[in-house]
Backbone as JSON, one array per atom type, in Angstrom:
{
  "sequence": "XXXXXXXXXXXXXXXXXXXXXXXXXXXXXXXXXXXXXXXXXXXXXXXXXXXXXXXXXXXXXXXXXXXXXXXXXXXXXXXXXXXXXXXX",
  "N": [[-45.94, -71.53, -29.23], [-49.1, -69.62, -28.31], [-51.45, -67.71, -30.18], [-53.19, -65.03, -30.92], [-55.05, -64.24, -34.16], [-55.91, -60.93, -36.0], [-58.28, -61.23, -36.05], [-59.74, -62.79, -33.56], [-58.73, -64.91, -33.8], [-57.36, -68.08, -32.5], [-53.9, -68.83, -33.49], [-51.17, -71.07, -33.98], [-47.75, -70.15, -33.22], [-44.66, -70.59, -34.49], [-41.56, -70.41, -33.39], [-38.76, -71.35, -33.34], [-35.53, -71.64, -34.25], [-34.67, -71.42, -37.91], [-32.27, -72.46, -38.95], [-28.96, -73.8, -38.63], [-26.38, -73.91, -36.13], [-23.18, -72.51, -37.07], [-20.52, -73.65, -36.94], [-16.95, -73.28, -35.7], [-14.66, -72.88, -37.97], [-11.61, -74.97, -38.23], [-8.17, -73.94, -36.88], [-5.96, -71.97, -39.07], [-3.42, -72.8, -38.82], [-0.64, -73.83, -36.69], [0.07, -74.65, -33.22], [3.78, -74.36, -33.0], [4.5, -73.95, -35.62], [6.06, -71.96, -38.0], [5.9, -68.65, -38.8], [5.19, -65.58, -40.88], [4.53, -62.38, -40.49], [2.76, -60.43, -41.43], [1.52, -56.85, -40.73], [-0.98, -54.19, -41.51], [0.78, -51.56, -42.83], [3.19, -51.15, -41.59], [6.92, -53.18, -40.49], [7.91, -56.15, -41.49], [7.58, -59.83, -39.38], [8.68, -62.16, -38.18], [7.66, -65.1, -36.52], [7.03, -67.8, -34.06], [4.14, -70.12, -33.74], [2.08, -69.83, -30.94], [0.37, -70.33, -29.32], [-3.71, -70.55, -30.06], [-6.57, -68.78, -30.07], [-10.03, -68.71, -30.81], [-12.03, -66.11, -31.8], [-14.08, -63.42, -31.31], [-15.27, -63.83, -33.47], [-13.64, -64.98, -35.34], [-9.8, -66.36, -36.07], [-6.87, -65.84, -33.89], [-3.75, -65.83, -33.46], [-0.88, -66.34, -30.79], [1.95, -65.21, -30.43], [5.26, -66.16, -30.68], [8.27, -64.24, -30.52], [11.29, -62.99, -31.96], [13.32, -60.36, -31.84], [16.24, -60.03, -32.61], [17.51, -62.45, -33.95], [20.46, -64.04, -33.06], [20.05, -63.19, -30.15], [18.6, -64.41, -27.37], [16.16, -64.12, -26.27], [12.69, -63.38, -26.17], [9.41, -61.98, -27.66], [6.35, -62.06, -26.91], [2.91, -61.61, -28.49], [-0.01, -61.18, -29.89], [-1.74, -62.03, -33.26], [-3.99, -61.45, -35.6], [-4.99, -64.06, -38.13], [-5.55, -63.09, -40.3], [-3.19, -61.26, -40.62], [-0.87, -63.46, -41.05], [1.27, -65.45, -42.56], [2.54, -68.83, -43.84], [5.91, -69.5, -43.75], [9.4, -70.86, -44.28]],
  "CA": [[-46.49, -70.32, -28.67], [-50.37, -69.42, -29.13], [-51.31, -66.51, -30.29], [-54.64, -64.7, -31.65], [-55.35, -63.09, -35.46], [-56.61, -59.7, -35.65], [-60.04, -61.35, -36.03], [-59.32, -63.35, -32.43], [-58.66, -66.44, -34.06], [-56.11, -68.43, -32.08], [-52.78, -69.66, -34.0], [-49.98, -71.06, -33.89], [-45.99, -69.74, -34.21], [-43.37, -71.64, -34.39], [-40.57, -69.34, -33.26], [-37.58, -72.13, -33.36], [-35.07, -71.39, -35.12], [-34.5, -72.42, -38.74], [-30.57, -72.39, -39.37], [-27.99, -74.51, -37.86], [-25.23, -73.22, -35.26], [-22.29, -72.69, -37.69], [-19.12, -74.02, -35.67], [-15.67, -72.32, -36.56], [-13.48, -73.66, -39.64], [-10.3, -75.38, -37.65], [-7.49, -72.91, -37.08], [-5.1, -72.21, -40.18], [-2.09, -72.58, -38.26], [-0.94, -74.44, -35.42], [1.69, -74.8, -32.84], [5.36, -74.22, -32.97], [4.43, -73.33, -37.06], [6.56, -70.63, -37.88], [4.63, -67.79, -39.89], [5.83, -64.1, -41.07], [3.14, -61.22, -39.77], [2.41, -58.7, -42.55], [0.55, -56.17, -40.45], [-1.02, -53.16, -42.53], [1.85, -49.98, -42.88], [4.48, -51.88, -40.38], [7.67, -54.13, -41.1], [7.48, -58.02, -41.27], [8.42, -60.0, -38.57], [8.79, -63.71, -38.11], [7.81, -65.84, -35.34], [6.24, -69.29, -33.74], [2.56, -70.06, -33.07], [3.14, -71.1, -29.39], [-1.07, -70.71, -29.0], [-4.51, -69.93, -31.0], [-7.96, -68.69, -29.39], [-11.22, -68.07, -31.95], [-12.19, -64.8, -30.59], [-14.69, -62.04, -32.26], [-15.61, -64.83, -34.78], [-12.12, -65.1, -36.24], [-8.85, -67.02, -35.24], [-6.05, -65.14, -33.09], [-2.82, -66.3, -32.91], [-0.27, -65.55, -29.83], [3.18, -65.65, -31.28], [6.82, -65.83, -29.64], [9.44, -63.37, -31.39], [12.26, -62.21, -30.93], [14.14, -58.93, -32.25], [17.59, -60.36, -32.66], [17.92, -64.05, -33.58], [21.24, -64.62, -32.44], [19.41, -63.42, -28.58], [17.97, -65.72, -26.85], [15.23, -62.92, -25.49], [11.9, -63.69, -26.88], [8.51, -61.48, -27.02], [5.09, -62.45, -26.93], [1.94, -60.53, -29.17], [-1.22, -61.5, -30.56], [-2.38, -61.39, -34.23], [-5.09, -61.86, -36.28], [-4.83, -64.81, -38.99], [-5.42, -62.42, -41.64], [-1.83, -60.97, -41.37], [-0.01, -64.45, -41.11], [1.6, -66.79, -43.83], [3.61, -69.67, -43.77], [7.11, -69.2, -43.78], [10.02, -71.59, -43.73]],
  "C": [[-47.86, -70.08, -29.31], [-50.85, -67.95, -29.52], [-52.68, -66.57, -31.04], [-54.48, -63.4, -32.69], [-55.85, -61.98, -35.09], [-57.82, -59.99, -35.33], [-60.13, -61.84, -34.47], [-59.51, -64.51, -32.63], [-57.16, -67.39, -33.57], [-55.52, -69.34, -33.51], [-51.8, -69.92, -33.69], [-48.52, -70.66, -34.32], [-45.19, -70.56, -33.46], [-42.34, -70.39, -34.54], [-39.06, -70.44, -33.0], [-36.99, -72.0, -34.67], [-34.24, -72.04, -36.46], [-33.0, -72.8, -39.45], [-30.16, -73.26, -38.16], [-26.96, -73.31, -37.53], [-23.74, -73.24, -36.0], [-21.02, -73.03, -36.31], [-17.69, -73.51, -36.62], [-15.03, -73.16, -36.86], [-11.85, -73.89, -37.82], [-9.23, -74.26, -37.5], [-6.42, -73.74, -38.62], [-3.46, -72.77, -39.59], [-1.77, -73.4, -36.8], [0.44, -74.7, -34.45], [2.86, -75.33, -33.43], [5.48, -73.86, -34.7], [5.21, -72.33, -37.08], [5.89, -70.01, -39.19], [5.64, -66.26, -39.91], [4.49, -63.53, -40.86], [3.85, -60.46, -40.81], [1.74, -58.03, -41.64], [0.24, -54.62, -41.2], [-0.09, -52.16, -41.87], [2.95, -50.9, -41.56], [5.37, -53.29, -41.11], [7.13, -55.68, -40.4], [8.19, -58.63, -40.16], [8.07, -61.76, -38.54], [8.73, -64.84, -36.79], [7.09, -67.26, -34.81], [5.02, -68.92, -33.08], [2.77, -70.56, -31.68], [1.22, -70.82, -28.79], [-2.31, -69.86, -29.73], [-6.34, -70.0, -30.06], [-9.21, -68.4, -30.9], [-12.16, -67.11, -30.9], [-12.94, -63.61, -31.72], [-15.33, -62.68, -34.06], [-14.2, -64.66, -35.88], [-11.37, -65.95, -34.88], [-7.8, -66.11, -34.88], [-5.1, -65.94, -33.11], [-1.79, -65.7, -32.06], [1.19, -66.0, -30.46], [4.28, -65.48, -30.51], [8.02, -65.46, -30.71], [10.11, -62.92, -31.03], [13.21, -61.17, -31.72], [15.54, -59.47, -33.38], [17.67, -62.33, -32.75], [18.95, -64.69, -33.17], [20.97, -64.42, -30.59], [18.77, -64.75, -28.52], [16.76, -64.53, -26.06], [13.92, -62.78, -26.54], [10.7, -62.61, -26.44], [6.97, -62.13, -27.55], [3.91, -61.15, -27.57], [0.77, -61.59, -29.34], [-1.44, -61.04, -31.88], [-3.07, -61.89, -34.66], [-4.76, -62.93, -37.34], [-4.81, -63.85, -40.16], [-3.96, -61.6, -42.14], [-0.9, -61.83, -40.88], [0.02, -65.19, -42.36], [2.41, -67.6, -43.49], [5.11, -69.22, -44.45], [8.05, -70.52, -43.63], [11.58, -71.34, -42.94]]
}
């Protein structure tokens, strides 16, 4: 791009930018994993990664849980990586 000093001396700017495109860290977690959800002030609950989006510059995981483990009646949520851990 050219451009002119106060005096009207043309120069040049270099307006390209000097950082690299960070690309997002791998997810922590990954299908059929089973994980426990801490979420802040609410009880723990335990369920499978069954899919993971990177969304808002973080990782999301969609989880399949179910109330009653002797059911067979499963529910579906979304949480943030920050309140999952490995569980066995």
């Amino acid at each position: 791009m050219r451009l002119a000093t106060a005096a009207g001396r043309p120069c040049d700017l270099d307006i390209r930018p000097r950082f690299a495109i960070l690309k997002p860290v791998p997810p922590r977690f990954s299908e059929l994993n089973k994980v426990k959800v801490t979420p802040p002030s609410k009880e723990e609950w335990e369920g499978y990664v069954i899919e993971s989006r990177f969304k808002d510059e973080r990782w999301i995981y969609k989880l399949s849980m179910t109330e009653d483990p002797k059911k067979s009646e499963s529910f579906d949520c979304w949480f943030p990586e920050e309140w999952l851990e490995w569980t066995k």
